[in-house]
N, C-alpha and C positions, 0 to 999 in steps of 0.2 A: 554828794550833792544830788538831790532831787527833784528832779524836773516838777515842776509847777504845772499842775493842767488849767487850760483853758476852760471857764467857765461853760462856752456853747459842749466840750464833751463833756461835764459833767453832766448837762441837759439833755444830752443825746443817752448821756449811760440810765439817766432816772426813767427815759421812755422805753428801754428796753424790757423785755417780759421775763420774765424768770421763767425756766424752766421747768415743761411739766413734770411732775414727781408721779408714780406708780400711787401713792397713798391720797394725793390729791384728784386723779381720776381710775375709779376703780372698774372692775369690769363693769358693763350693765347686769342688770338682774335675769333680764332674758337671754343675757349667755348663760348666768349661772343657776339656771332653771331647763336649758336645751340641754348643758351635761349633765343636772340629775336625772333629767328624764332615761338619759341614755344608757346612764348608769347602773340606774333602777331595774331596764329593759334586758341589759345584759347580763344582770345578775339571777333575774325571775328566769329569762332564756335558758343558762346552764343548768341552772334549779331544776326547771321543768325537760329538758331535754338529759338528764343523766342518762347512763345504760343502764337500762332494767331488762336486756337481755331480749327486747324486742326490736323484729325489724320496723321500721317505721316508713320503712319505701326502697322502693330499689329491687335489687334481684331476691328471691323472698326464699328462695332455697336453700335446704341446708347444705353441709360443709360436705356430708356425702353426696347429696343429687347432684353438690357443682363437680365432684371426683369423681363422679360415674359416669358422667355426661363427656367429663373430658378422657378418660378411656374409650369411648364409644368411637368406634368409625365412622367418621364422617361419609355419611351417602352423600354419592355423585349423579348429579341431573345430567339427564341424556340429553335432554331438550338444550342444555348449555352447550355441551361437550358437541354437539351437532352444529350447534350456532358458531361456534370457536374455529373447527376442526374442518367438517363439511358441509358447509351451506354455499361455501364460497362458489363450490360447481355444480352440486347436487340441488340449490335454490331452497328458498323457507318450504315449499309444501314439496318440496321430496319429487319435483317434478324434472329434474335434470335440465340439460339445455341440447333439445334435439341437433342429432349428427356429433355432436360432443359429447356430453357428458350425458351416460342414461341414467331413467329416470330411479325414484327408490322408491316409489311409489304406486304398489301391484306388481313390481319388479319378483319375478320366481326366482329369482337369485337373493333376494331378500327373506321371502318369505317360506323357501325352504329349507331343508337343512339348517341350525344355525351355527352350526361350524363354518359355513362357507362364505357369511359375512366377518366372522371373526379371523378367520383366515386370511381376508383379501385387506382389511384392515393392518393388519400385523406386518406382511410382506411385501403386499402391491398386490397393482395384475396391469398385465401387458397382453396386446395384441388384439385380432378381434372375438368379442366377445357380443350374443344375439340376445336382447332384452326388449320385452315384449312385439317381439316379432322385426325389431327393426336393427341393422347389423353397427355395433360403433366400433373403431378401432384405436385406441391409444392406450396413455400409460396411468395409473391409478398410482400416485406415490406409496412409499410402506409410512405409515402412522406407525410402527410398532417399539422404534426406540424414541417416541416424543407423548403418546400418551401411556397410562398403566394399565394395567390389567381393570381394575376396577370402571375406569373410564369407559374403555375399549366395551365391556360387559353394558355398561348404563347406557353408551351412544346405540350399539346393537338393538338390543332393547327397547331400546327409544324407533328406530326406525322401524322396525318388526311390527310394532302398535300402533303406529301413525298414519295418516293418509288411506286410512282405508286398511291397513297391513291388518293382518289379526293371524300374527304366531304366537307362538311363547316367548319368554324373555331365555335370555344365556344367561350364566351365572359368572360370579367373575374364577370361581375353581377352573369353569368350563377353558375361559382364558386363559387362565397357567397353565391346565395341562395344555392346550393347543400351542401356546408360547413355546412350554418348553419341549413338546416333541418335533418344533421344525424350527428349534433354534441353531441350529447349521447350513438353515437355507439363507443364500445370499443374494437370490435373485427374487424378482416378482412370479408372478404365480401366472400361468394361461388358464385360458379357461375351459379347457381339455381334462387340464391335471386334475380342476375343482369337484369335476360328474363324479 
């Protein structure tokens, strides 16, 4: 038995719309004009961008400058290694802070010998010690197991030339041999032992 439908749902099913079909609306033309365009673009792109064994931007050196380069020892700035290391007491222009900290700045402990900055770098120095005429007494920590030879060389260096300073630079050899002939000293250094 088959239910009978009422005439108002047949009315109501004849006002319904059929469903859109893919074949009945098709893309617009200006979509299928944006993907040939693109298509076009990235085809002439690989075309024209092949390897033809040319750099075309970027780092332009070759496969040995970039091998050589990274063998090469990175040189170390003094000017850093001072800003890191000792500015904290010795101040930006190497001027120390009177009664504490003396200066490095025309300091004859700077500017002679340069074993004698490399020295007091490496170990310390304690006690009192007279810079440019005026007497200061405390303790100078050892830098010598927190920076490396090559550092210890470029901050030297760096100070020597600064502020007025005009010695020679230290080298960092200078450093190893000095590291390693007072590598059994465990205390800081006076400034007696230094002269």
């Amino acid at each position: 038995m088959s239910k009978k439908r009422d005439p108002k749902e047949w009315r109501a099913l004849e006002r319904e719309q059929a469903e859109p079909e893919e074949e009945q609306n098709p893309w617009p033309k200006a979509v299928w004009l944006f993907f040939g365009i693109m298509i076009g673009w990235g085809a002439s792109y690989i075309a024209f961008q092949a390897g033809d064994g040319y750099l075309q931007g970027g780092d332009r050196r070759s496969f040995q400058e970039v091998a050589e380069a990274g063998n090469a020892a990175p040189s170390v700035d003094g000017a850093q290694v001072y800003q890191r290391v000792c500015m904290a007491c010795h101040q930006a222009q190497g001027e120390g802070l009177a009664g504490v900290f003396p200066p490095l700045a025309g300091s004859e402990w700077v500017v002679g010998e340069g074993r004698i900055p490399v020295q007091i770098i490496l170990k310390g120095l304690q006690g009192p010690i007279t810079v440019k005429a005026q007497t200061y007494d405390g303790i100078m920590p050892a830098f010598g197991d927190q920076i490396n030879d090559a550092e210890i060389a470029a901050v030297v260096s760096y100070i020597r030339s600064s502020w007025g300073n005009q010695a020679p630079a230290v080298s960092e050899a200078e450093v190893s041999s000095l590291r390693k002939s007072h590598q059994e000293r465990q205390i800081p250094w006076r400034a007696e032992e230094l002269k």
